[in-house]
N, CA, C and O atoms as a GROMACS GRO file, in nm:
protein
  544
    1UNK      N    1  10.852  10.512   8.236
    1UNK     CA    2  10.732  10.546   8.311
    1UNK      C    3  10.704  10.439   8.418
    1UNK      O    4  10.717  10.320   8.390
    2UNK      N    5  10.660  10.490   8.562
    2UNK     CA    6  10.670  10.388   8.655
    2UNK      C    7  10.524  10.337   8.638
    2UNK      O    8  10.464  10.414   8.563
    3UNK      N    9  10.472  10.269   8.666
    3UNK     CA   10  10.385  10.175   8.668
    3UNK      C   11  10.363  10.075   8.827
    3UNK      O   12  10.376   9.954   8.840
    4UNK      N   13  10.326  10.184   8.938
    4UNK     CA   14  10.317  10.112   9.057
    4UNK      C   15  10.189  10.088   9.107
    4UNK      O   16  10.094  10.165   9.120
    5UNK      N   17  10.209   9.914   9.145
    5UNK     CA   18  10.059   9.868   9.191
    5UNK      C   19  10.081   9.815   9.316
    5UNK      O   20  10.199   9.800   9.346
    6UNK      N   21   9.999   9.784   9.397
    6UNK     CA   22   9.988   9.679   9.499
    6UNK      C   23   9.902   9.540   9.499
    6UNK      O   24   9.794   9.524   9.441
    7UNK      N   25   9.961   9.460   9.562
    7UNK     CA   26   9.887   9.333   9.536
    7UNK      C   27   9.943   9.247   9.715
    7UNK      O   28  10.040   9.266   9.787
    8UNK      N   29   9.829   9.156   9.725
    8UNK     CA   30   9.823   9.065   9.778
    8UNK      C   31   9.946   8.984   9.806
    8UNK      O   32  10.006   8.956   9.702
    9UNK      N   33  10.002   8.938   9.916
    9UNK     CA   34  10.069   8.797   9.961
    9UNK      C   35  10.060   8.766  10.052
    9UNK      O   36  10.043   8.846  10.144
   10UNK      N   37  10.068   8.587  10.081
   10UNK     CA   38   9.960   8.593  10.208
   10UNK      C   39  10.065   8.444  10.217
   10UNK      O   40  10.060   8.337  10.157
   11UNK      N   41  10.160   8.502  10.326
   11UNK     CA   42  10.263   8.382  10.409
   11UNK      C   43  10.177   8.221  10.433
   11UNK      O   44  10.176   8.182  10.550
   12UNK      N   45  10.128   8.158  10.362
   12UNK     CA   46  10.068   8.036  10.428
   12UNK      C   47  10.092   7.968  10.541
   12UNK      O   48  10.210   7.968  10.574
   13UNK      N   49  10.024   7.916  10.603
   13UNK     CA   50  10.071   7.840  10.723
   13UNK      C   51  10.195   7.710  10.695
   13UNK      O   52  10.282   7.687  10.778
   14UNK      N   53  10.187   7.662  10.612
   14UNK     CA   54  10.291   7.574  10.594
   14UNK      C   55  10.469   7.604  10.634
   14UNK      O   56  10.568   7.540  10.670
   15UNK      N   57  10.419   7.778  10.592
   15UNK     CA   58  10.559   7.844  10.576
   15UNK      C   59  10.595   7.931  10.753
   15UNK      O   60  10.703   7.958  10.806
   16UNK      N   61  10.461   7.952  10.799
   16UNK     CA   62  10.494   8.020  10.926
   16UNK      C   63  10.537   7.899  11.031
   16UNK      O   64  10.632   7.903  11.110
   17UNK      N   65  10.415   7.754  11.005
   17UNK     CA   66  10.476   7.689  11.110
   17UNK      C   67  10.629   7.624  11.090
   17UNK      O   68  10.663   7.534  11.167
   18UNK      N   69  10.723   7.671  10.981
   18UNK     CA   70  10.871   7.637  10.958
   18UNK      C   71  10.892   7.756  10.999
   18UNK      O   72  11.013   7.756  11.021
   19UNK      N   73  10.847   7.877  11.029
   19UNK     CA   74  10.939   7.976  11.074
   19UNK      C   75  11.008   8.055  10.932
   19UNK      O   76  11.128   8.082  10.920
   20UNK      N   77  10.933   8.074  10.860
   20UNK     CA   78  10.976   8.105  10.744
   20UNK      C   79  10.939   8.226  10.665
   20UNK      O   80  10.974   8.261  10.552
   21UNK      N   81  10.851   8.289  10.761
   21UNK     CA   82  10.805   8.433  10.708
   21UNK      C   83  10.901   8.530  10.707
   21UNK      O   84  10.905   8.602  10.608
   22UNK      N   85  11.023   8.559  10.845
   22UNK     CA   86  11.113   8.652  10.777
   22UNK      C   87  11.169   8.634  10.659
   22UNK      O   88  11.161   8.707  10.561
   23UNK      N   89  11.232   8.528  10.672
   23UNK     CA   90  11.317   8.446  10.506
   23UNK      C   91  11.245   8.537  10.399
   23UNK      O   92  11.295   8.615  10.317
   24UNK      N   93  11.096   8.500  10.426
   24UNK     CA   94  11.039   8.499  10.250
   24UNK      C   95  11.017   8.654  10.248
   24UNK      O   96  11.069   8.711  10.152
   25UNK      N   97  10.951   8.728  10.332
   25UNK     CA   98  10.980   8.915  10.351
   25UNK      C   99  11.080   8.961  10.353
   25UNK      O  100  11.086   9.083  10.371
   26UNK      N  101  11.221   8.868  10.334
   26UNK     CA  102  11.331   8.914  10.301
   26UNK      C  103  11.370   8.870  10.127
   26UNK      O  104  11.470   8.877  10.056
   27UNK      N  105  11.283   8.841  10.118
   27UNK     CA  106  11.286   8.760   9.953
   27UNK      C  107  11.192   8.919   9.870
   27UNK      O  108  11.220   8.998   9.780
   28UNK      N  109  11.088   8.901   9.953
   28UNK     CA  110  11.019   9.020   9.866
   28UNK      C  111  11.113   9.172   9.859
   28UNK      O  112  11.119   9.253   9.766
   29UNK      N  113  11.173   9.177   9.979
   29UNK     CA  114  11.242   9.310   9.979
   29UNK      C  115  11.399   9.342   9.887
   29UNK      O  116  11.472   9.437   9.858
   30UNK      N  117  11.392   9.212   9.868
   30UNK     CA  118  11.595   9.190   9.781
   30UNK      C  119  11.514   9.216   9.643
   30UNK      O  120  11.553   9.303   9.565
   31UNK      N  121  11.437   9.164   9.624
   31UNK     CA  122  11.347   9.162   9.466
   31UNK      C  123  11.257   9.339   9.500
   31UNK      O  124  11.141   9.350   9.461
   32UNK      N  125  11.320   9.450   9.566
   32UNK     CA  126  11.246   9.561   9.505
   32UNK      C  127  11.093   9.590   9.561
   32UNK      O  128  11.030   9.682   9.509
   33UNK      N  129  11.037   9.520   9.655
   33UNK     CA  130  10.902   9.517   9.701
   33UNK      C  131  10.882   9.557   9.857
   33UNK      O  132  10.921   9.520   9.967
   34UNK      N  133  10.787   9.670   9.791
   34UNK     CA  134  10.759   9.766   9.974
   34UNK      C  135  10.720   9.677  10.030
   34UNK      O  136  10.688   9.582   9.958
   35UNK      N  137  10.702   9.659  10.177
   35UNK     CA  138  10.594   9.564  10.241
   35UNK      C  139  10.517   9.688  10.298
   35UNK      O  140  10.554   9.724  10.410
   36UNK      N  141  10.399   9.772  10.232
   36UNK     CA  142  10.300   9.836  10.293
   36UNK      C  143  10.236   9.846  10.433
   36UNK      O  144  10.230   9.949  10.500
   37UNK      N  145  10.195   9.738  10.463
   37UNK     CA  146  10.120   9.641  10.556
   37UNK      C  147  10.135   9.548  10.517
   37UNK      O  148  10.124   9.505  10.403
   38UNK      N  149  10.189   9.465  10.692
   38UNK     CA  150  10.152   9.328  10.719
   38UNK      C  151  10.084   9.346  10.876
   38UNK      O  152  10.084   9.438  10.958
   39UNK      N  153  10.037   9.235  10.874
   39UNK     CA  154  10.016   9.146  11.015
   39UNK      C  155   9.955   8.985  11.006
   39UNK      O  156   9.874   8.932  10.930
   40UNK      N  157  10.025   8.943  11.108
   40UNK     CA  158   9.994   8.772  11.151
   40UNK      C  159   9.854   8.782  11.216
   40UNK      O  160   9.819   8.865  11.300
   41UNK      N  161   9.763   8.658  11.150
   41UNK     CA  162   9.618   8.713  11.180
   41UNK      C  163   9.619   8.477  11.121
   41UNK      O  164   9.684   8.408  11.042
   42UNK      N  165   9.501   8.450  11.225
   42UNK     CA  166   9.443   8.332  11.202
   42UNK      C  167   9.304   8.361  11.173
   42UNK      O  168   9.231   8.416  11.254
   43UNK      N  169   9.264   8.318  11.042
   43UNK     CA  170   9.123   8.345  11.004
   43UNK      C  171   9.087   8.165  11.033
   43UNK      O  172   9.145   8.057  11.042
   44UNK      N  173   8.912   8.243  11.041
   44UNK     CA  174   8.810   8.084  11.083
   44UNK      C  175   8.795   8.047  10.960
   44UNK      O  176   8.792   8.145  10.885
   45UNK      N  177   8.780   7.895  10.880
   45UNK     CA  178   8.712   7.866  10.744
   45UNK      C  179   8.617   7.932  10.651
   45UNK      O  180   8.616   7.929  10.528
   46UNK      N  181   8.516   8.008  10.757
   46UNK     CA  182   8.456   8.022  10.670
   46UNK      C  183   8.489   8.205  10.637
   46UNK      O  184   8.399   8.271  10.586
   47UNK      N  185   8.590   8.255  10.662
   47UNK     CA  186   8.706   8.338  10.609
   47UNK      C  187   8.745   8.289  10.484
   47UNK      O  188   8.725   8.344  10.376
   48UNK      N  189   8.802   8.184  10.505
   48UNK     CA  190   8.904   8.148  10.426
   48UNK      C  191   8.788   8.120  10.292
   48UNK      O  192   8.831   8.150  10.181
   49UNK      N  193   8.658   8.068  10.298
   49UNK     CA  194   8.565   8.011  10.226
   49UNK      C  195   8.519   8.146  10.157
   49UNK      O  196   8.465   8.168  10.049
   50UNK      N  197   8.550   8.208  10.233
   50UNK     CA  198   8.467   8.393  10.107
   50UNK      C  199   8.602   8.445  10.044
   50UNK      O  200   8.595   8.485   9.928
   51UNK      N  201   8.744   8.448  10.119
   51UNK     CA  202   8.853   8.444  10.046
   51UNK      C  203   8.858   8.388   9.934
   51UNK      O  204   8.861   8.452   9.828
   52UNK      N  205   8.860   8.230   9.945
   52UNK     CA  206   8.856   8.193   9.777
   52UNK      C  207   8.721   8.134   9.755
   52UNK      O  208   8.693   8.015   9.747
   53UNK      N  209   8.641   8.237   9.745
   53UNK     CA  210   8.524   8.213   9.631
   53UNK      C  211   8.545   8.187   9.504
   53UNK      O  212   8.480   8.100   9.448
   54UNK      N  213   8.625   8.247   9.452
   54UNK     CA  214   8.621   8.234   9.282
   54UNK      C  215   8.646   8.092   9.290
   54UNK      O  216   8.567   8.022   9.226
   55UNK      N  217   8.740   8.033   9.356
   55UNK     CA  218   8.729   7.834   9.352
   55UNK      C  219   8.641   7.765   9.372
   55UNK      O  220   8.637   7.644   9.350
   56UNK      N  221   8.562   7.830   9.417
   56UNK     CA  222   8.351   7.746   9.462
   56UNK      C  223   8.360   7.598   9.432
   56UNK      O  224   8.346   7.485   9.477
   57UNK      N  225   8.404   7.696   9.292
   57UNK     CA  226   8.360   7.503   9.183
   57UNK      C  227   8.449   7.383   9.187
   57UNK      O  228   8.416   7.264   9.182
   58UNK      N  229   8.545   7.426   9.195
   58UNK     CA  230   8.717   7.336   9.189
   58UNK      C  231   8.681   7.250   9.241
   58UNK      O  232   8.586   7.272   9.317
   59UNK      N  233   8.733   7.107   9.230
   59UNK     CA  234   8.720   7.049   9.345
   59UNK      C  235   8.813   6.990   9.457
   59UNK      O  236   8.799   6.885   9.519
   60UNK      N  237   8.966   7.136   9.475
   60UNK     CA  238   8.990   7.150   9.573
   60UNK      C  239   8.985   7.258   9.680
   60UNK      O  240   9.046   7.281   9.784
   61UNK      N  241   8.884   7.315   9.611
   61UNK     CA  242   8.793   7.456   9.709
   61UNK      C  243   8.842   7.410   9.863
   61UNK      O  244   8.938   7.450   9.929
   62UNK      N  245   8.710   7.283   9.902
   62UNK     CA  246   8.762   7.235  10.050
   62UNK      C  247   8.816   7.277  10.127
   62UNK      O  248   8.803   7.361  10.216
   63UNK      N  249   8.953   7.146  10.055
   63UNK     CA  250   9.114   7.132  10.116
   63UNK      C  251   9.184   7.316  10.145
   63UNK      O  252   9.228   7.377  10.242
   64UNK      N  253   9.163   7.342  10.016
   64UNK     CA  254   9.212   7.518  10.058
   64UNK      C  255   9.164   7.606  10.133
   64UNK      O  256   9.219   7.712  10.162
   65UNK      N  257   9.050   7.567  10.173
   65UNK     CA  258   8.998   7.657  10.282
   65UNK      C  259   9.020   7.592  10.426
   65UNK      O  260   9.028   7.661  10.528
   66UNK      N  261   9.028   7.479  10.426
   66UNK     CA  262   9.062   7.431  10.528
   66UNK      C  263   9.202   7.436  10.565
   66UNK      O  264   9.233   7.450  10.683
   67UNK      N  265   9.291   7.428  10.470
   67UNK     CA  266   9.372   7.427  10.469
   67UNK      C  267   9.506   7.626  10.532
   67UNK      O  268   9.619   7.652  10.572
   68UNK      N  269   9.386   7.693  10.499
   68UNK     CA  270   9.435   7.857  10.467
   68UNK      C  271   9.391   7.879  10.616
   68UNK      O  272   9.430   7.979  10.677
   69UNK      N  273   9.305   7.780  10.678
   69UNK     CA  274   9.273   7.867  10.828
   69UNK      C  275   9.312   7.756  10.925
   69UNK      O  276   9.275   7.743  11.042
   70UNK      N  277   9.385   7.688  10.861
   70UNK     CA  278   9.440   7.529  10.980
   70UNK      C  279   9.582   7.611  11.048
   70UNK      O  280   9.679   7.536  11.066
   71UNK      N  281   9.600   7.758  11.086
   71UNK     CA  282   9.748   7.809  11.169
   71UNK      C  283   9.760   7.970  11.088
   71UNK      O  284   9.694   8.020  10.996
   72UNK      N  285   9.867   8.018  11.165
   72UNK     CA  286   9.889   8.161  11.190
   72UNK      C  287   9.878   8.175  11.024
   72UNK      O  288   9.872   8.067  10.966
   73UNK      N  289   9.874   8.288  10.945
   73UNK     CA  290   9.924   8.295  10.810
   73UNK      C  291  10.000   8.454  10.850
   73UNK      O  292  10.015   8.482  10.969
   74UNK      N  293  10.044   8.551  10.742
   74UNK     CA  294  10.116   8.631  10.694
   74UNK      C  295  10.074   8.724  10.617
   74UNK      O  296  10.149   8.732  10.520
   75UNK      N  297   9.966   8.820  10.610
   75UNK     CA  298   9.920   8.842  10.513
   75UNK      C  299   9.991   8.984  10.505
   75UNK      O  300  10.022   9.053  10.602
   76UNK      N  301  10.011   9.014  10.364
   76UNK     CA  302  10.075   9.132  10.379
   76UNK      C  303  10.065   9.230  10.197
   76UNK      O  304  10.044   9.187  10.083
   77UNK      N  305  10.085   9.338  10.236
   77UNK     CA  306  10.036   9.455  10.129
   77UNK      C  307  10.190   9.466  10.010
   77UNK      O  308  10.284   9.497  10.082
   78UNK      N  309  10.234   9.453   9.883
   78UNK     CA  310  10.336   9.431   9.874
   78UNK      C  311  10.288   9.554   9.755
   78UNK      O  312  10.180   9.570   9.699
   79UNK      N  313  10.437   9.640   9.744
   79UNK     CA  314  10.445   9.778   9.665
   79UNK      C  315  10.536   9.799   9.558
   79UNK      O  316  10.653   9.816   9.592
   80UNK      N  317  10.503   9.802   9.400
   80UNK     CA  318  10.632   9.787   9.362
   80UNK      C  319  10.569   9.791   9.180
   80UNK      O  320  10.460   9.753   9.137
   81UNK      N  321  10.687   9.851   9.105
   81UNK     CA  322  10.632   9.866   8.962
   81UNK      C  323  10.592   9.718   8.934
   81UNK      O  324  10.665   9.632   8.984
   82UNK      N  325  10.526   9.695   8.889
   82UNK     CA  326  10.403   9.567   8.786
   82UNK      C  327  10.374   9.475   8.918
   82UNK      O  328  10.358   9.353   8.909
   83UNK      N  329  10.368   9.538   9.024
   83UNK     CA  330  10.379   9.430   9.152
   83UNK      C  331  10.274   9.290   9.122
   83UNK      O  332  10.324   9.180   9.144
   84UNK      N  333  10.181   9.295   9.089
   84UNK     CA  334  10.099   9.176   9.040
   84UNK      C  335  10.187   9.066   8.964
   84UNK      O  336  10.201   8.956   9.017
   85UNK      N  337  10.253   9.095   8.829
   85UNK     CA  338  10.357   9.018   8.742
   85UNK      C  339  10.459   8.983   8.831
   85UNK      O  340  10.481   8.862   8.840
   86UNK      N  341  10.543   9.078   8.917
   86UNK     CA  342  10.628   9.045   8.943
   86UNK      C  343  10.646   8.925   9.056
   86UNK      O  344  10.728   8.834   9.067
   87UNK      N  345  10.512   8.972   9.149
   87UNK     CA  346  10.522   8.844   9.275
   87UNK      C  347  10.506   8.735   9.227
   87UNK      O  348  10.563   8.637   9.273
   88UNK      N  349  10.420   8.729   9.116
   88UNK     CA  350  10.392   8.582   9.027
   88UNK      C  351  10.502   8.528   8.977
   88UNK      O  352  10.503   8.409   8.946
   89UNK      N  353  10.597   8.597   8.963
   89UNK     CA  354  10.716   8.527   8.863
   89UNK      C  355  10.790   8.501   8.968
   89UNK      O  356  10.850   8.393   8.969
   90UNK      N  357  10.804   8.599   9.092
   90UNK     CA  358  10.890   8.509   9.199
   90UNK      C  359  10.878   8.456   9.262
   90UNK      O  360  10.970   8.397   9.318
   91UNK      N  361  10.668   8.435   9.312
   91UNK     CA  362  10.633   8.292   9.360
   91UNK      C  363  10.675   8.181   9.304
   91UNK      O  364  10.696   8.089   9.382
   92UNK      N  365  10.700   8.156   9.152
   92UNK     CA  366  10.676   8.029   9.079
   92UNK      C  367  10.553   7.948   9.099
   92UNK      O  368  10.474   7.957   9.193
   93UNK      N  369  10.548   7.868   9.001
   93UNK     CA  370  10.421   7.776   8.958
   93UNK      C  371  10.354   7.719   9.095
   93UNK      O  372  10.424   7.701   9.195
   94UNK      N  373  10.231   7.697   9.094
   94UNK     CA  374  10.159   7.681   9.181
   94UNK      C  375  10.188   7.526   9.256
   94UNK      O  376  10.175   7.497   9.375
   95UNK      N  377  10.236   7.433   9.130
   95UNK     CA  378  10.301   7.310   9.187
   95UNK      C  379  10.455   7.353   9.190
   95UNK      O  380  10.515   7.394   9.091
   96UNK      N  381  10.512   7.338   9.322
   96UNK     CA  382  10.650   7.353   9.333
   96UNK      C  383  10.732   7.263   9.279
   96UNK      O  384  10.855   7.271   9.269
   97UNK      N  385  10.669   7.186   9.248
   97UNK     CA  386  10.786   7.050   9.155
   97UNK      C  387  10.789   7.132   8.989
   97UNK      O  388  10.878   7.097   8.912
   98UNK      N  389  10.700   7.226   8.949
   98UNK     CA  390  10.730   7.282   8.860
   98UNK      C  391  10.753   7.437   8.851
   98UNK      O  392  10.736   7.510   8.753
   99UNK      N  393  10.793   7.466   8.966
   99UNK     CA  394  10.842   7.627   8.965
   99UNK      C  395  10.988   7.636   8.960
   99UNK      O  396  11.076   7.572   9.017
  100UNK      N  397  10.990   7.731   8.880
  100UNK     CA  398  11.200   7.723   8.846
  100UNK      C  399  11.222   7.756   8.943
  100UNK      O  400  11.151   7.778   9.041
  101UNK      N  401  11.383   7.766   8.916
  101UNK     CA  402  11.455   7.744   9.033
  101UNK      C  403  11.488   7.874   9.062
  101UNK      O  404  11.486   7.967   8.982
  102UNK      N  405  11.533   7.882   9.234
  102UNK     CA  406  11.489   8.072   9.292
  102UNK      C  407  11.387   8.128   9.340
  102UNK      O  408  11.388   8.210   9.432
  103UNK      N  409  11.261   8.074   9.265
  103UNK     CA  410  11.132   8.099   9.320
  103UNK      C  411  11.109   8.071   9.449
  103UNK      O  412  11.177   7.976   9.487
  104UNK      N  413  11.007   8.140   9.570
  104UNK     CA  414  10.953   8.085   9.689
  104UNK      C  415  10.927   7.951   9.681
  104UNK      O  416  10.975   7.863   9.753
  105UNK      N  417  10.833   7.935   9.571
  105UNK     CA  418  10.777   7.801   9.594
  105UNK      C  419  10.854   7.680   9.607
  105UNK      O  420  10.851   7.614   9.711
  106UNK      N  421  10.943   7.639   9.477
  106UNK     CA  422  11.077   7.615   9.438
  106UNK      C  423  11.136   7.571   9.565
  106UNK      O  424  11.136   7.454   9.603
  107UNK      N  425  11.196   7.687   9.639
  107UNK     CA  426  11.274   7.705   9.780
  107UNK      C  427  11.165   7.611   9.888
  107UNK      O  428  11.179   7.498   9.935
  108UNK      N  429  11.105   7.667   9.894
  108UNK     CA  430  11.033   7.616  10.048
  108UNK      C  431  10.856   7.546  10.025
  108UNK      O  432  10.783   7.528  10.123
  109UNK      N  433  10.824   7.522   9.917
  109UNK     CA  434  10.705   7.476   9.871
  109UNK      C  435  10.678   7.322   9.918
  109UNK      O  436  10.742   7.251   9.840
  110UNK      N  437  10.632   7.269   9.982
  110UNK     CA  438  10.626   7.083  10.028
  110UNK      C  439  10.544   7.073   9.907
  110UNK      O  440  10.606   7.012   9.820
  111UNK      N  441  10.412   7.115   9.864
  111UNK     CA  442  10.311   7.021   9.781
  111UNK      C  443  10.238   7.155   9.709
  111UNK      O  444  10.261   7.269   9.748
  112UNK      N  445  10.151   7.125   9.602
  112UNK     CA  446  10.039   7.181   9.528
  112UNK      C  447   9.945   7.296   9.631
  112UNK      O  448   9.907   7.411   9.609
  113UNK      N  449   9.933   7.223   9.730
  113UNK     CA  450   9.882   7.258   9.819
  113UNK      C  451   9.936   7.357   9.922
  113UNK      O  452   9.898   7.474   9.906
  114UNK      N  453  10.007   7.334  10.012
  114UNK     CA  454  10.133   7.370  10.113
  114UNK      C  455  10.228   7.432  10.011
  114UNK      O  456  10.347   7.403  10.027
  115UNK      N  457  10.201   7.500   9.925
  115UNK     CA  458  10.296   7.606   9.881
  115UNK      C  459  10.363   7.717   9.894
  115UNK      O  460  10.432   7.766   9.805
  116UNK      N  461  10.346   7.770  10.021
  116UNK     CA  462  10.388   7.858  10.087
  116UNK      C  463  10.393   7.999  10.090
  116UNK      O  464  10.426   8.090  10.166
  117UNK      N  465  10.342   7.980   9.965
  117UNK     CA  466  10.264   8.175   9.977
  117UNK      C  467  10.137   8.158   9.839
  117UNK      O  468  10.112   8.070   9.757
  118UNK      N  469  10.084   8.286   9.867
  118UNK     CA  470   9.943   8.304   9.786
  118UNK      C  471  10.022   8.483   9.721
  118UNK      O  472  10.124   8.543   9.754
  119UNK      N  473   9.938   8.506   9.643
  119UNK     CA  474   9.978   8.612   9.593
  119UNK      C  475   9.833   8.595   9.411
  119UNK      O  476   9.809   8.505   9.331
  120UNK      N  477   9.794   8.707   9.428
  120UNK     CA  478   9.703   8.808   9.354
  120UNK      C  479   9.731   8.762   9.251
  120UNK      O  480   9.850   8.750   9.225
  121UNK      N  481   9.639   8.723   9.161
  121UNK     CA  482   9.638   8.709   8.992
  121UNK      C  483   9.597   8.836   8.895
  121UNK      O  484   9.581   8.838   8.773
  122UNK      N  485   9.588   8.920   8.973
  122UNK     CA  486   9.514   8.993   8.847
  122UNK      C  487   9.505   9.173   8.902
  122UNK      O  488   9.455   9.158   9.013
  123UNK      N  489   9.519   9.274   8.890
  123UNK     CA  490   9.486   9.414   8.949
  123UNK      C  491   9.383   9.362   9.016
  123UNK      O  492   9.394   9.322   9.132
  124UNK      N  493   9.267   9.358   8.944
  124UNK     CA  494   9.118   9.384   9.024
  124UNK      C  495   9.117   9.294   9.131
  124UNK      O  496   9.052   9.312   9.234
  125UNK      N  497   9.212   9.165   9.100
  125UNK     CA  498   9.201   9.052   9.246
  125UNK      C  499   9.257   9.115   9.319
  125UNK      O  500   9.186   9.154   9.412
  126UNK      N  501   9.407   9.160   9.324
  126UNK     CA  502   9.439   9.243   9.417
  126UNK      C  503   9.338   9.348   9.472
  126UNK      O  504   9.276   9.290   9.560
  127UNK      N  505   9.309   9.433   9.464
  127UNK     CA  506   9.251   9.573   9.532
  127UNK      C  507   9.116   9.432   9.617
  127UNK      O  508   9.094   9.444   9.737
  128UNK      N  509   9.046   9.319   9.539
  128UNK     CA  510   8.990   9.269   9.639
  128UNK      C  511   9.007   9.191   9.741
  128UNK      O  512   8.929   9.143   9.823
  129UNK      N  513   9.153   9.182   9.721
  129UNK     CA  514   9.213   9.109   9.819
  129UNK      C  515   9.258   9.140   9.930
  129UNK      O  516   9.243   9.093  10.042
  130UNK      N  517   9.328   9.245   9.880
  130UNK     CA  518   9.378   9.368  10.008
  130UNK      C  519   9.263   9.423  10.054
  130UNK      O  520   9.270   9.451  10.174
  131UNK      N  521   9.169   9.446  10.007
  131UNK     CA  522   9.016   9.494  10.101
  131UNK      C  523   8.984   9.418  10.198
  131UNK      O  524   8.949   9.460  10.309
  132UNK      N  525   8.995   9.249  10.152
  132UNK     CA  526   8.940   9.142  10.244
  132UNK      C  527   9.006   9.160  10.364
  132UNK      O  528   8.946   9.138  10.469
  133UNK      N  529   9.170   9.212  10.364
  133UNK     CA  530   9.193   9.201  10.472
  133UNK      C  531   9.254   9.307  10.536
  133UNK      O  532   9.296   9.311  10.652
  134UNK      N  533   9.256   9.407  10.437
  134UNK     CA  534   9.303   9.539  10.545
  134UNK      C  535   9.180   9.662  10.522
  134UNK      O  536   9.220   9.778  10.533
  135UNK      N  537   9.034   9.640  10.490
  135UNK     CA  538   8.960   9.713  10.499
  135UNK      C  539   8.971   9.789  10.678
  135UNK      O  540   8.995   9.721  10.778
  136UNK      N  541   8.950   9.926  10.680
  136UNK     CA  542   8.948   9.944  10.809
  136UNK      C  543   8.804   9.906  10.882
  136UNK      O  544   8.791   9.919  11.003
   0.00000   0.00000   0.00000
């Protein structure tokens, strides 16, 4: 039984200003994943600051918002059975010094931070994620 969702991924700037967004949309597509919608779009902070709300509290909220609207990003609609599980397992760990090996992060990740792609934790994050940015 297929089981198809969509979810969130969102090229970080770390990865566009290396020139690295075909690479990694060629990563999602070898691994089985529609690209629905994309487009290259620079959001202002305080974008990026209603983007990750659920981090309010963290205390690297900030840096990530500053960080998510400091250059071009990638954001894009990705299609595919358990698509939520699956982008997670081929992003790897959020620190790239601990994402196995193969993963995006792994591959092209500099820091905790500058990890080079974002991608949906959860169904319901997805559908609000993809609203944030492809509501018409």
């Amino acid at each position: 039984m297929s089981n198809i969702e969509q979810t969130l991924s969102i090229i970080k700037p770390d990865a566009v200003e290396r020139n690295l967004d075909n690479e990694i949309k060629e990563i999602f597509k070898k691994n089985g994943f529609k690209i629905v919608q994309e487009k290259k779009i620079q959001i202002e902070k305080s974008e990026a600051e209603k983007f990750y709300k659920v981090h309010e509290t963290k205390p690297f909220y900030t840096d990530l918002c500053a960080y998510l609207a400091s250059g071009p990003i990638v954001v894009m609609i990705l299609e595919k059975d358990n698509a939520v599980l699956a982008n997670r397992e081929l992003m790897g760990a959020t620190n790239p010094k601990d994402a196995k090996e193969n993963t995006i992060r792994k591959k092209y990740g500099i820091s905790i931070d500058k990890n080079s792609v974002h991608g949906s934790d959860s169904l319901d994050n997805a559908k609000i994620e993809i609203d944030f940015f492809f509501k018409d």
